[in-house]
VEXGUVO-695192 format. One record per residue (C-alpha): x, y, z; chain; residue in one letter. Coordinates in nm, 3 decimals. Layout:
<sites>
(site (X, Y, Z), 'A', 'a');
...
</sites>
This chain:
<sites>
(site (-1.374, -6.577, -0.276), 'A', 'x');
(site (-1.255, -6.545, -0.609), 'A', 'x');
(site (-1.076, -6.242, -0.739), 'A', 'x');
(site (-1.335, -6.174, -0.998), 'A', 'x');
(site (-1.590, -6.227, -0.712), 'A', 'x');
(site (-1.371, -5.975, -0.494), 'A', 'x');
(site (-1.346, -5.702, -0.764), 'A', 'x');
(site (-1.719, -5.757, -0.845), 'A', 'x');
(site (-1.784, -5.694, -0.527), 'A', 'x');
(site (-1.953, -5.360, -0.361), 'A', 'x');
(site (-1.675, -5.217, -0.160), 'A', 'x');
(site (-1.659, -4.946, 0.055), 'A', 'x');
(site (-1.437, -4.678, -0.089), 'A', 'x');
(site (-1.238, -4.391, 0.114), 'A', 'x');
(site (-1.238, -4.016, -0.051), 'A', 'x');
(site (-0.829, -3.933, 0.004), 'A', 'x');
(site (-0.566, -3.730, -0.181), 'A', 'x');
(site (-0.221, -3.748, -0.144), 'A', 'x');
(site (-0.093, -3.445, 0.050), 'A', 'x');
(site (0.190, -3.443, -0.252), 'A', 'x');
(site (-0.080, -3.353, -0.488), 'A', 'x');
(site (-0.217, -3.060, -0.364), 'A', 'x');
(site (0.070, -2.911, -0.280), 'A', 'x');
(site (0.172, -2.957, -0.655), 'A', 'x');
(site (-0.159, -2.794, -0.742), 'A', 'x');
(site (-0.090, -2.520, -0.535), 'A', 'x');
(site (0.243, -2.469, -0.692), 'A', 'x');
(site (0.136, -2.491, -1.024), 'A', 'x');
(site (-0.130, -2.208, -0.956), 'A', 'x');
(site (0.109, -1.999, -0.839), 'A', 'x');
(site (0.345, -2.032, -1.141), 'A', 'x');
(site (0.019, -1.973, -1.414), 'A', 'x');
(site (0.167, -1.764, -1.711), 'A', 'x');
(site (-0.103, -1.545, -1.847), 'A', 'x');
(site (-0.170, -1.453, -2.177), 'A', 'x');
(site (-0.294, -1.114, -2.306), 'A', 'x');
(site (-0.653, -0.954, -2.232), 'A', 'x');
(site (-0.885, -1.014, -2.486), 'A', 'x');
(site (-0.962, -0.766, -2.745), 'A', 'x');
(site (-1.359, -0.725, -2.734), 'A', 'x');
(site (-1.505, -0.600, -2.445), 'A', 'x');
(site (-1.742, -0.914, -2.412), 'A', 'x');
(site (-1.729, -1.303, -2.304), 'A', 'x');
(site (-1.737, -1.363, -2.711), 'A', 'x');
(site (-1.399, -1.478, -2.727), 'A', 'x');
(site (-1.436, -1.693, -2.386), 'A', 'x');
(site (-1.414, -1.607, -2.032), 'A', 'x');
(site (-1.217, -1.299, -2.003), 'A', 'x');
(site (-0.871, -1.253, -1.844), 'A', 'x');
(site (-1.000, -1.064, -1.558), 'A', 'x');
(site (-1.273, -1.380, -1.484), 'A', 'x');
(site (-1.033, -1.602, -1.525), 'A', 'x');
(site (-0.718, -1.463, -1.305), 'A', 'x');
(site (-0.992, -1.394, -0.999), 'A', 'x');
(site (-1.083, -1.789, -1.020), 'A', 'x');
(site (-0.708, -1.861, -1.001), 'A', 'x');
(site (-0.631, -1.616, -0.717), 'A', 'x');
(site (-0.921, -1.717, -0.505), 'A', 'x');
(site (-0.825, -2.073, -0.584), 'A', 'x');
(site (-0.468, -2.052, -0.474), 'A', 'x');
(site (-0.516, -1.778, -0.155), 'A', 'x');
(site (-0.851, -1.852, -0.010), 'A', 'x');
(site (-1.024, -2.160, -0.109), 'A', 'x');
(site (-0.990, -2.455, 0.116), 'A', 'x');
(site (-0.875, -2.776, -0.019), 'A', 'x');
(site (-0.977, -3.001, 0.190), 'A', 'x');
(site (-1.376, -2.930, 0.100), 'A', 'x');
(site (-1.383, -3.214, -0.195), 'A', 'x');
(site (-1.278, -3.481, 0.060), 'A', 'x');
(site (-1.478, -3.343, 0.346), 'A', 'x');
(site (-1.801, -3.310, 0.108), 'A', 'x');
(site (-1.783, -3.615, -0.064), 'A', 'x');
(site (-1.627, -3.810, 0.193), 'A', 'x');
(site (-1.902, -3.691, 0.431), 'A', 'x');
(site (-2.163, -3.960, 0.230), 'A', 'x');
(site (-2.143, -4.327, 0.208), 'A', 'x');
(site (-1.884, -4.421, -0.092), 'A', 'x');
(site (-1.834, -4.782, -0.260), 'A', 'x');
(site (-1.694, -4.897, -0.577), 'A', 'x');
(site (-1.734, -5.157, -0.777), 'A', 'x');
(site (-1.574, -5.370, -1.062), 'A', 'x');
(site (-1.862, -5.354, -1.363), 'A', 'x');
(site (-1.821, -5.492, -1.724), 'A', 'x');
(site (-1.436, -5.468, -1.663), 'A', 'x');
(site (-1.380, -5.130, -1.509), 'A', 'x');
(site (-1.403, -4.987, -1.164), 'A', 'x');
(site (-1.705, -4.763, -1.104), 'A', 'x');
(site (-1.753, -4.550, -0.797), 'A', 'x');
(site (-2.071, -4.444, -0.655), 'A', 'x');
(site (-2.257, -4.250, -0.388), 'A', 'x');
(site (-2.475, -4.434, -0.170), 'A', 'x');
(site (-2.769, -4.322, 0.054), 'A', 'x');
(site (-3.042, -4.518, 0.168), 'A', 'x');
(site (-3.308, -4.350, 0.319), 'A', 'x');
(site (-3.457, -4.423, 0.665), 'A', 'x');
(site (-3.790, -4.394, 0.548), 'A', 'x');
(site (-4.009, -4.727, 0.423), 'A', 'x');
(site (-4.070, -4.744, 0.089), 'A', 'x');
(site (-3.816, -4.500, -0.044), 'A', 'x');
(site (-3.799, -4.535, -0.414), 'A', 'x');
(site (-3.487, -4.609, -0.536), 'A', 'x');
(site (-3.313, -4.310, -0.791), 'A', 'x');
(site (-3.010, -4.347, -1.014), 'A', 'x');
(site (-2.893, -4.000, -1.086), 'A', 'x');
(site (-2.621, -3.934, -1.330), 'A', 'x');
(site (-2.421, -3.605, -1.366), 'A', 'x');
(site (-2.311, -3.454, -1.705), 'A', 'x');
(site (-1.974, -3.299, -1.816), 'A', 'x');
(site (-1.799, -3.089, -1.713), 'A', 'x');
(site (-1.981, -3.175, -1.395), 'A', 'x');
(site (-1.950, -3.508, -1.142), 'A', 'x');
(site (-2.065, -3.651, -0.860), 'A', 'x');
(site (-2.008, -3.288, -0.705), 'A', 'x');
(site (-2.306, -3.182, -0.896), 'A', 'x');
(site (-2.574, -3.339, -0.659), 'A', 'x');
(site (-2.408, -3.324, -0.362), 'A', 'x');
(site (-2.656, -3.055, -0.243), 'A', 'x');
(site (-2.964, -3.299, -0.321), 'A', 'x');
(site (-2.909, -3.606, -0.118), 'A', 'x');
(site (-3.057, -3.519, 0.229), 'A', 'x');
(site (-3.311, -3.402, 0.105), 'A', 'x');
(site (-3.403, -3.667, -0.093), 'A', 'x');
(site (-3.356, -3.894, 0.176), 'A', 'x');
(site (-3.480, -3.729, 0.442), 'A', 'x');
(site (-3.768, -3.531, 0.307), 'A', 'x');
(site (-3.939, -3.473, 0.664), 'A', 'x');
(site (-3.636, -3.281, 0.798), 'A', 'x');
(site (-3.625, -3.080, 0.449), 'A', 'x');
(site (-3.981, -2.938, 0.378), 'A', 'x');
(site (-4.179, -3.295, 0.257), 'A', 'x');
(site (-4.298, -3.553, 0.381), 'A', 'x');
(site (-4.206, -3.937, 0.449), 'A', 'x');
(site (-4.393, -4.051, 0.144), 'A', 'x');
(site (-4.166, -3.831, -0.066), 'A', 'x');
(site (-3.798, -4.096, 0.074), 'A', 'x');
(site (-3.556, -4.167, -0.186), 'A', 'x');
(site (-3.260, -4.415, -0.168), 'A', 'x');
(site (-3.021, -4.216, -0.349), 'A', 'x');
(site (-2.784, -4.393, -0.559), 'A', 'x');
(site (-2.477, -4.130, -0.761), 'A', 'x');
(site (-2.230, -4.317, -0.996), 'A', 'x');
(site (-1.936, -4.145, -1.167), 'A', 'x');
(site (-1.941, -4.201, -1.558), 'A', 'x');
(site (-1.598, -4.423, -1.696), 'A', 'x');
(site (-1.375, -4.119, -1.699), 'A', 'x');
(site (-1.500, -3.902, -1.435), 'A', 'x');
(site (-1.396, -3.868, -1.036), 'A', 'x');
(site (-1.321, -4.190, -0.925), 'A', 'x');
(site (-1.423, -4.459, -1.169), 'A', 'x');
(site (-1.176, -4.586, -1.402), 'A', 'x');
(site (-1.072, -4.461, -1.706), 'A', 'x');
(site (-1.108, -4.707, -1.969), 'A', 'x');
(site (-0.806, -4.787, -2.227), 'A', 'x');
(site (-0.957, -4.914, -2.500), 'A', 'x');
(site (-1.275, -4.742, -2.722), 'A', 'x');
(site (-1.642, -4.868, -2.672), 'A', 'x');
(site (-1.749, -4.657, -2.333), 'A', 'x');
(site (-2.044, -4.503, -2.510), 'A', 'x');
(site (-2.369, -4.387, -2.353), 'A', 'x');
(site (-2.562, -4.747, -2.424), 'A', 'x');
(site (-2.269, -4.969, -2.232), 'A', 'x');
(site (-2.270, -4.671, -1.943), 'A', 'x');
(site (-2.595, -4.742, -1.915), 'A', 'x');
(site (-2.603, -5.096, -1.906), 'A', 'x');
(site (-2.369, -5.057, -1.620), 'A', 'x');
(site (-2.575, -4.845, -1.456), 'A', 'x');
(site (-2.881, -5.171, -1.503), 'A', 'x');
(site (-2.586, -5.388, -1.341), 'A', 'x');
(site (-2.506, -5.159, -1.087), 'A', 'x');
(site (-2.894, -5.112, -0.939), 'A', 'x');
(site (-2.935, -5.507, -0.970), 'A', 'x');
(site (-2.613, -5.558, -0.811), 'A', 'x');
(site (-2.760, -5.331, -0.487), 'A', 'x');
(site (-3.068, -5.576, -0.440), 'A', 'x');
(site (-3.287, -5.285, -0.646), 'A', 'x');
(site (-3.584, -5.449, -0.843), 'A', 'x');
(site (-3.789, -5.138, -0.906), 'A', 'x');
(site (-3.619, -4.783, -0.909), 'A', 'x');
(site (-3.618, -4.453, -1.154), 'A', 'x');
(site (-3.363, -4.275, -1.274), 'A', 'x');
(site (-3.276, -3.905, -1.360), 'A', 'x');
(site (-2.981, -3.720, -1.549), 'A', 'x');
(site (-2.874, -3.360, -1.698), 'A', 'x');
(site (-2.627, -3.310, -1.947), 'A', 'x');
(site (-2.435, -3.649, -2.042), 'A', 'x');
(site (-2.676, -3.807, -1.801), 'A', 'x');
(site (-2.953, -3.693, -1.996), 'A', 'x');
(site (-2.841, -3.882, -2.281), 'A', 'x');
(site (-2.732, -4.174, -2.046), 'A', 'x');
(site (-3.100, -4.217, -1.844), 'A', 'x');
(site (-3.275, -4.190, -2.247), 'A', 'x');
(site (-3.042, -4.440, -2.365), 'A', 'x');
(site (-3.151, -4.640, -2.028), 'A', 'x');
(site (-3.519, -4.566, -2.118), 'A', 'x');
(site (-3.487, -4.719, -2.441), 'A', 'x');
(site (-3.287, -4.998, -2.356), 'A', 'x');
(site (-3.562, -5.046, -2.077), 'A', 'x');
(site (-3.346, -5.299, -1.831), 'A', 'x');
(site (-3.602, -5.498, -1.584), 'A', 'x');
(site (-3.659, -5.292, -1.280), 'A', 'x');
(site (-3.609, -4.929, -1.466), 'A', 'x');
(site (-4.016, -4.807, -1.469), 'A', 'x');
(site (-3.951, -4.472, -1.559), 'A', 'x');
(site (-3.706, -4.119, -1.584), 'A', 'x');
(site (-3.705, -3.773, -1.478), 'A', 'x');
(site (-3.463, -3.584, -1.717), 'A', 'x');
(site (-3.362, -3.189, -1.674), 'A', 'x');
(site (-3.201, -3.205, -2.063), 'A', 'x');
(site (-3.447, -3.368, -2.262), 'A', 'x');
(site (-3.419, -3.535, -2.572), 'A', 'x');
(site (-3.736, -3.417, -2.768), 'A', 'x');
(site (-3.608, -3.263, -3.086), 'A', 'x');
(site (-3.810, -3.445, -3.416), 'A', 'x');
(site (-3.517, -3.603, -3.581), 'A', 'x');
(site (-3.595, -3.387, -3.925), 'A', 'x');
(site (-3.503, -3.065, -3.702), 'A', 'x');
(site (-3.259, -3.228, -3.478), 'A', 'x');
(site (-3.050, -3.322, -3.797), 'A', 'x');
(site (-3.068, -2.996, -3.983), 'A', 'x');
(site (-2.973, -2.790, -3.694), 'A', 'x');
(site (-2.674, -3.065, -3.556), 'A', 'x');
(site (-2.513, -2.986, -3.941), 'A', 'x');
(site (-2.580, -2.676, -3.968), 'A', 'x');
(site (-2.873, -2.702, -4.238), 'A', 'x');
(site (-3.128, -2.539, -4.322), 'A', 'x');
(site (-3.481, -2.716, -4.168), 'A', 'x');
(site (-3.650, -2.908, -4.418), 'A', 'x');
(site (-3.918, -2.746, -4.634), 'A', 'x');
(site (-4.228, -2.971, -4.600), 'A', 'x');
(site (-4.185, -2.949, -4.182), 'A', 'x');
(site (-4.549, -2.896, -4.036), 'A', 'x');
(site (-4.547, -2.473, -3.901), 'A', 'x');
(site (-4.408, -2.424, -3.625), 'A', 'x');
(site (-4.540, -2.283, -3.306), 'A', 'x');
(site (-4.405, -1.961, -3.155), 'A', 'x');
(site (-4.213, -2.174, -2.856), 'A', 'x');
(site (-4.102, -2.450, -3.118), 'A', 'x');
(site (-3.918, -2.147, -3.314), 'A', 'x');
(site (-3.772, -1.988, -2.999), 'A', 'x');
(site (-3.616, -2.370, -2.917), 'A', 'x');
(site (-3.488, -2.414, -3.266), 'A', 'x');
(site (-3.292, -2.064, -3.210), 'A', 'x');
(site (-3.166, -2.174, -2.954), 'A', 'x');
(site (-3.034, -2.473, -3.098), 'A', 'x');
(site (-2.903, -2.297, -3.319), 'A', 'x');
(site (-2.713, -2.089, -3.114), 'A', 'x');
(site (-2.591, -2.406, -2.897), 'A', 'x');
(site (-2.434, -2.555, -3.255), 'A', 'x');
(site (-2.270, -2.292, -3.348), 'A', 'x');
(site (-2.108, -2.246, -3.036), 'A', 'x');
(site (-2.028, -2.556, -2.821), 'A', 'x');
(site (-1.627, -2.539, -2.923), 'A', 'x');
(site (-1.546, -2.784, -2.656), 'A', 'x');
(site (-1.748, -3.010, -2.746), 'A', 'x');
(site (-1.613, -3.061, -3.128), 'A', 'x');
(site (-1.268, -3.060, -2.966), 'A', 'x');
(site (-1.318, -3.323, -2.724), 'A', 'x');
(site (-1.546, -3.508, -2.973), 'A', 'x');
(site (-1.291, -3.523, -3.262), 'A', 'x');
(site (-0.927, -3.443, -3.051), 'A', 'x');
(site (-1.006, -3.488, -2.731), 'A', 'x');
(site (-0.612, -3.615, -2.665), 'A', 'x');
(site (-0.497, -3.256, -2.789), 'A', 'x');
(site (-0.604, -3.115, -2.451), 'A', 'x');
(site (-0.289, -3.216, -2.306), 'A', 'x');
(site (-0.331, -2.893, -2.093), 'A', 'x');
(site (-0.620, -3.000, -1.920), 'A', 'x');
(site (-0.342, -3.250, -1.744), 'A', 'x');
(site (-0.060, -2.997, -1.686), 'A', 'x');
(site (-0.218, -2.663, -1.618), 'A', 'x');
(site (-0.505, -2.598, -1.334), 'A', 'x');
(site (-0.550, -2.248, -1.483), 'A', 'x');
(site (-0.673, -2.421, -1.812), 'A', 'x');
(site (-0.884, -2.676, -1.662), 'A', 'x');
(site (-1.060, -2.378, -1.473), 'A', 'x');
(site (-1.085, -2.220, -1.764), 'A', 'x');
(site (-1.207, -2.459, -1.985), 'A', 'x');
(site (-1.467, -2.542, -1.757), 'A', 'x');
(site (-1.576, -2.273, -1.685), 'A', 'x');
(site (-1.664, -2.217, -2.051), 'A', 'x');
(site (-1.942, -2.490, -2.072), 'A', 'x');
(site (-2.242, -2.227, -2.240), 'A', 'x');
(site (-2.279, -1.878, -2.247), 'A', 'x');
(site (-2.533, -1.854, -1.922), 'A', 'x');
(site (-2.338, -2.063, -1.711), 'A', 'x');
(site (-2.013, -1.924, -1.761), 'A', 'x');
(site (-2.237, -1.572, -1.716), 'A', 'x');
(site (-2.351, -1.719, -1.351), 'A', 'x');
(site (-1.986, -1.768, -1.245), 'A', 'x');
(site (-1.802, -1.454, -1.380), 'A', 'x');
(site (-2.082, -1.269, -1.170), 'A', 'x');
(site (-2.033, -1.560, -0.855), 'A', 'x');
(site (-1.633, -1.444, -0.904), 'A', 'x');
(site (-1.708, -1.099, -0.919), 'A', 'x');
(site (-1.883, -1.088, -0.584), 'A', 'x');
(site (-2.224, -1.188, -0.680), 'A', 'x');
(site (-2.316, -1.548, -0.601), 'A', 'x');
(site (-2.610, -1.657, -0.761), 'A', 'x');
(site (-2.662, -2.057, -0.830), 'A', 'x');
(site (-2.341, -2.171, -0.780), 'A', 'x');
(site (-2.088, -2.001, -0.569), 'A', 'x');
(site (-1.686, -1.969, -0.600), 'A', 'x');
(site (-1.640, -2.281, -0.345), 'A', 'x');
(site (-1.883, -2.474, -0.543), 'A', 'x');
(site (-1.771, -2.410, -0.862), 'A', 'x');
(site (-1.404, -2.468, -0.766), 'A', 'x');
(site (-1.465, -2.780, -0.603), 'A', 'x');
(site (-1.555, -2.946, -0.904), 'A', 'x');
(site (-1.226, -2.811, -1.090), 'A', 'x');
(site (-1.033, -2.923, -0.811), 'A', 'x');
(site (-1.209, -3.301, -0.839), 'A', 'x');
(site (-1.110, -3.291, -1.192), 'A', 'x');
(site (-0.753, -3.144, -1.122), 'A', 'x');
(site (-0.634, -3.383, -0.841), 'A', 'x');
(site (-0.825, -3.707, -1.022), 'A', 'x');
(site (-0.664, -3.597, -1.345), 'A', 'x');
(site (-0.986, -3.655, -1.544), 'A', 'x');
(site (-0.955, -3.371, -1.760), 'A', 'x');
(site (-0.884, -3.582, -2.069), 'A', 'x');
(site (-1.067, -3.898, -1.975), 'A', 'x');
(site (-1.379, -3.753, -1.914), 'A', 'x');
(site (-1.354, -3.588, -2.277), 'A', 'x');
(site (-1.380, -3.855, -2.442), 'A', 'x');
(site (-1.731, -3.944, -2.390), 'A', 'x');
(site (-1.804, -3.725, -2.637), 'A', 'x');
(site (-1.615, -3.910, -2.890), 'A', 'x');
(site (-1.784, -4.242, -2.783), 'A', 'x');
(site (-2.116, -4.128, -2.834), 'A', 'x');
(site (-2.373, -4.216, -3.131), 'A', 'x');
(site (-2.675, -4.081, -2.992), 'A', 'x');
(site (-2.832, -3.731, -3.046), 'A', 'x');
(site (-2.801, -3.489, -2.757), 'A', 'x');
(site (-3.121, -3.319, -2.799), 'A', 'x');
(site (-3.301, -3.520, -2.989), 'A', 'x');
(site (-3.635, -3.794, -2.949), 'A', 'x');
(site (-3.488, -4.160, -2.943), 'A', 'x');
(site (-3.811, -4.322, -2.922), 'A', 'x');
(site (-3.877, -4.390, -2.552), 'A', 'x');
(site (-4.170, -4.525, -2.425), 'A', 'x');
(site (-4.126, -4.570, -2.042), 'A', 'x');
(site (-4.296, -4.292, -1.804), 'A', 'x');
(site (-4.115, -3.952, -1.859), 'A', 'x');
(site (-4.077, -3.632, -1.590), 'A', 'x');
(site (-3.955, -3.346, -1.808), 'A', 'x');
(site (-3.809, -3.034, -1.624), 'A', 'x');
(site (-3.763, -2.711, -1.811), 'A', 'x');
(site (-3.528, -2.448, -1.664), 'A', 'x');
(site (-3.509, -2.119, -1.755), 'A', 'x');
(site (-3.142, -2.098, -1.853), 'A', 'x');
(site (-3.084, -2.444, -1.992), 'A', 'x');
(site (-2.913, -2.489, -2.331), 'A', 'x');
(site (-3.276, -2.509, -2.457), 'A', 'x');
(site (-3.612, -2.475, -2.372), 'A', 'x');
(site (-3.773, -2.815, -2.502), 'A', 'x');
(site (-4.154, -2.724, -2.597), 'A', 'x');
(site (-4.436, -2.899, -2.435), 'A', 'x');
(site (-4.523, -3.013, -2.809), 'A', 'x');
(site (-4.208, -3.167, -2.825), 'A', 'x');
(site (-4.177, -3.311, -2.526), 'A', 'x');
(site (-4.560, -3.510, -2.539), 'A', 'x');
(site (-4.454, -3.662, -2.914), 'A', 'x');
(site (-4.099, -3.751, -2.767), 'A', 'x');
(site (-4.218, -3.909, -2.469), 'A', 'x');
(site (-4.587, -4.063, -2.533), 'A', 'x');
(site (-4.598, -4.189, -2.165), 'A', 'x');
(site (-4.499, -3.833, -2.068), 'A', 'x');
(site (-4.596, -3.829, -1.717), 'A', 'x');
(site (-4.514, -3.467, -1.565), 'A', 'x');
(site (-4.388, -3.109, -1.761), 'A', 'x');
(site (-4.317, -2.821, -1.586), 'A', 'x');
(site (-4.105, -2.453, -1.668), 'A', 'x');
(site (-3.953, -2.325, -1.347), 'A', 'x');
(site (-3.912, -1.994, -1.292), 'A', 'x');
(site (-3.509, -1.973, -1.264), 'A', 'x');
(site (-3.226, -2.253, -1.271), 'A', 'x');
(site (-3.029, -2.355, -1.588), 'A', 'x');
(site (-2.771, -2.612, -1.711), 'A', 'x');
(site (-2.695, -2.741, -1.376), 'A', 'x');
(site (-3.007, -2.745, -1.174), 'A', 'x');
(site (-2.953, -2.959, -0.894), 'A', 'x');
(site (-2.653, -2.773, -0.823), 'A', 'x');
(site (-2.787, -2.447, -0.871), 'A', 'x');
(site (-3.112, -2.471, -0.793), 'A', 'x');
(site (-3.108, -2.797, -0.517), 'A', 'x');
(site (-3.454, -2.681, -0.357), 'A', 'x');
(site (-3.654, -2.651, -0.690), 'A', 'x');
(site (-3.467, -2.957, -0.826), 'A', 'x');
(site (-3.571, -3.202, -0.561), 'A', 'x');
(site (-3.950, -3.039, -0.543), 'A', 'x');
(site (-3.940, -3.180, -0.911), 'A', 'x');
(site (-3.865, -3.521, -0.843), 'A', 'x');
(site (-4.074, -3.549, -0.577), 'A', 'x');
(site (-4.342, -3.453, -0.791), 'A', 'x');
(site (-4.281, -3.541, -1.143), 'A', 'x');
(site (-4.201, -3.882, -1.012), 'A', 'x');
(site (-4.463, -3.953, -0.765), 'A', 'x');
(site (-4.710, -4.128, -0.965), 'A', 'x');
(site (-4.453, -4.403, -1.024), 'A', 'x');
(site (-4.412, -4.499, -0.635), 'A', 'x');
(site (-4.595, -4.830, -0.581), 'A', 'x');
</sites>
């Protein structure tokens, strides 16, 4: 065998950190220098000291470091060399005949972490409330950047070639017919692989969809006002552009890691600042885990939130996995002109509420749209049980 043909290759891949590096981590938790409390009374100038020193205290005295390995480990993990870079995946295949294949990619500041909580059931639907007609082989990739895939050194990892890699990868596992499904940056990523429509790929369930008419989507992305001769809009068309609205004006991390995402230099050196940082994503999540850290777990709990960080802290993908957003050319939020089958799932607490309107003009082959009654930005992690009753449903009609 070749190299090429070896690196090419699907290879198994072991979840293992060097003893050396946690025990760094720990020390550098311990040593955090804090600044001053905040001077409002409110999350308005970012999660507030208090938040913040609870996730480093519980991080450093109770949580347990092995979980990453042990959870991630605990699944079937293979990498492979793809247009040049190493990507790492998850792996299920269900037991069931006839699964149908799903490519599900996570979002930032998220990872393969995020849908940990979906893949037995998914796969194993009878022993999880469904039945055996509902079997999915799961397959999880982690973007260029993130977890274990490599970080690229040179410019040009963008949504479109991410998701050509994600084509290669399914045709490289023997899949000729599958679906796939992201939130967040895989949002983007499973559009961009709607549009580019790769052979096999006959249709997408997305939690973030990208519905906004490109006359809104532009006026609210720079800040302008909407254009005059726009058609009137509908009572839950206004309430989404508000929210919009609200999402511009305050996704700071995102115009940092868009523009100067190499300034975050911290992100490498300090744990307390990656926490931080994530933890800051949007308003409701970081909402969900100052009231997880303060002794109410709702969604997402301390353990699963800190998992994550830890993922990003001991694969020192702080940086790396910024700079997706200063790769990308393609509207967040709005329509791209797909015309594959579409499952659109609307939660409650997302960054937006896309319309039904929007959502039937965006995607013309719109096959399944549904409001749940809580969940937000990360849904499969917060919400696993609704999440997977979505897929099972919104993409049933495209099992053969």
């Amino acid at each position: 065998m070749s190299v090429t043909s070896e690196r090419t290759a699907v290879r198994p891949f072991t979840v293992d950190f060097p003893e050396a590096d946690v025990a760094d981590l720990r020390k550098r938790i311990a040593a955090t220098r804090w600044p001053e409390k905040e001077t409002v009374t409110d999350q308005s100038q970012g999660p507030q000291l208090a938040t913040v020193q609870e996730i480093v205290r519980y991080w450093g005295e109770d949580y347990d470091f092995g979980r990453v390995k042990a959870k991630v480990g605990a699944y079937p993990n293979f990498v492979t060399e793809i247009d040049g870079l190493d990507i790492h995946f998850i792996h299920v295949r269900s037991s069931h005949e006839g699964a149908l294949p799903i490519l599900i990619t996570h979002g930032w500041p998220g990872s393969v972490v995020e849908q940990l909580k979906i893949i037995e059931p998914l796969t194993d639907p009878t022993a999880h409330g469904g039945s055996a007609s509902d079997a999915f082989d799961v397959v999880i990739p982690s973007m260029p950047g993130y977890g274990f895939s490599g970080k690229p050194t040179a410019k040009g990892w963008g949504p479109d070639r991410i998701a050509r890699a994600w084509a290669e990868l399914m045709k490289r596992l023997g899949y000729t017919r599958y679906v796939a499904q992201g939130g967040d940056w895989g949002a983007v990523v499973t559009d961009v692989m709607a549009l580019q429509a790769p052979e096999g790929l006959v249709g997408i369930h997305t939690n973030m969809p990208g519905v906004v008419p490109p006359a809104i989507d532009q006026a609210l992305a720079t800040s302008q006002p909407l254009p005059p001769d726009l058609p009137e809009l509908t009572e839950e068309e206004q309430r989404a552009v508000g929210q919009l609205t609200f999402v511009y004006a305050h996704v700071f991390y995102a115009y940092i890691m868009a523009s100067r995402p190499q300034v975050l230099t911290g992100l490498a050196d300090s744990p307390s600042f990656l926490a931080a940082f994530m933890a800051d994503h949007d308003r409701d999540s970081l909402a969900m885990i100052t009231r997880s850290f303060a002794g109410e777990p709702e969604g997402l709990t301390r353990d699963d939130f800190l998992d994550n960080v830890t993922l990003f802290w001991l694969t020192n993908t702080g940086v790396s996995s910024g700079r997706l957003y200063a790769e990308n050319t393609f509207p967040f939020f709005g329509a791209k002109g797909i015309t594959l089958p579409v499952a659109v799932s609307v939660f409650p607490e997302e960054l937006y509420q896309s319309p039904r309107t929007w959502a039937e003009q965006a995607y013309p082959n719109l096959i399944h749209y549904n409001r749940l009654p809580k969940g937000g930005h990360f849904a499969a992690w917060e919400q696993p049980e609704l999440f997977v009753n979505e897929l099972r449903t919104g993409l049933r009609s495209l099992r053969s």
